[in-house]
N, C-alpha and C positions, 0 to 999 in steps of 0.2 A: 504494500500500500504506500503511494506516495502522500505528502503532506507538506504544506507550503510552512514554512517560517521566515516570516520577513521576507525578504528575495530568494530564501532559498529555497529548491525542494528537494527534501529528504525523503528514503526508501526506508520504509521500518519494515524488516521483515518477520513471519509468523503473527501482527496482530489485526482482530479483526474485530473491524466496525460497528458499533452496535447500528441496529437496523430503526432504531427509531428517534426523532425529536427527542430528546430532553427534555425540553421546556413542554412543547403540546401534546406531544405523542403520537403525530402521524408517523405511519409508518411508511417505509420505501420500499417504494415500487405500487405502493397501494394507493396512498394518500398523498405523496411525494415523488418526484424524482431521482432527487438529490441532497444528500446531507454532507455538510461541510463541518470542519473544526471550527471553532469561531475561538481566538485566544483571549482571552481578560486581560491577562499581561505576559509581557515579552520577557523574561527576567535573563535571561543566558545570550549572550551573542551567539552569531552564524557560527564561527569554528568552534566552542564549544558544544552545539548543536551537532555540526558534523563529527564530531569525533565521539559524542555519546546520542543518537538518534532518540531514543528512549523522553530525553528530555524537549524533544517537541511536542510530546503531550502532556505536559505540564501545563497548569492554568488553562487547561481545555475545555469547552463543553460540544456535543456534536447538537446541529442544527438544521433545523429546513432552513431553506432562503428567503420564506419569509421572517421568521424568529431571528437569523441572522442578519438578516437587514436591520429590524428593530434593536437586538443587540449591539450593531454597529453607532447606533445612532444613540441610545444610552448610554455607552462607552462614550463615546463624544461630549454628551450633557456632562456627565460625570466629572471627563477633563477639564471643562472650558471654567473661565474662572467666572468666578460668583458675578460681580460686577456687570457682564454682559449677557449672566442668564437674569437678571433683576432687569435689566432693560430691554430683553425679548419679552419677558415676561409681562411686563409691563406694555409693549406695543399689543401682546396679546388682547392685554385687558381695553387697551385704548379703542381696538377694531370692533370689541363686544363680540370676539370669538369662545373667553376664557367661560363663559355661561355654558358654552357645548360641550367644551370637556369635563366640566363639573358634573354636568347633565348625565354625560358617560363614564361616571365613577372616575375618572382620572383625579389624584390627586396633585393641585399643584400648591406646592411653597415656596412662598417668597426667599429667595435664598439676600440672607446679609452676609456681607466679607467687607 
């Protein structure tokens, strides 16, 4: 099985994939295509990567593409700093969109930094 890390792609050989989302629990080939690694975090460089493969499934979770897009974009929230989610936030509120996502259980908090 190959697996991307950063720019690289590594061969892990003998392991195998689980067949379903994580997160929702479609399963592949039934409800899905395709399931991807999706990493939380990168903590090892490339060459220690390549010299022990093993550690590109570290901080992994396996994903459909949709869960992984949404994961992507969480990760992102998560990075960005406080300051310029407090002013998305707040353009939110200004359009009168922030009522729909309240309406659909999302919760949103004012982040202060």
């Amino acid at each position: 099985m190959k697996i991307k890390y950063r720019r690289a792609t590594i061969e892990i050989k003998n392991f195998i994939k689980p067949n379903k989302c994580e997160c929702c629990g479609k399963e592949l080939g039934k409800e899905c295509k395709k399931l991807d690694f999706h990493h939380w975090k990168y903590a090892y460089n490339t060459e220690e990567v390549r010299k022990n493969h093993l550690l590109a499934l570290n901080n992994t979770t396996i994903l459909c593409f949709r869960c992984h897009q949404i994961a992507n974009a969480l990760k992102k929230i998560i990075e960005t700093d406080g300051q310029i989610l407090n002013k998305l936030l707040n353009l939110i509120d200004k359009h009168g969109d922030i009522e729909r996502y309240k309406k659909e259980g999302v919760n949103i908090i004012m982040v202060k930094k």
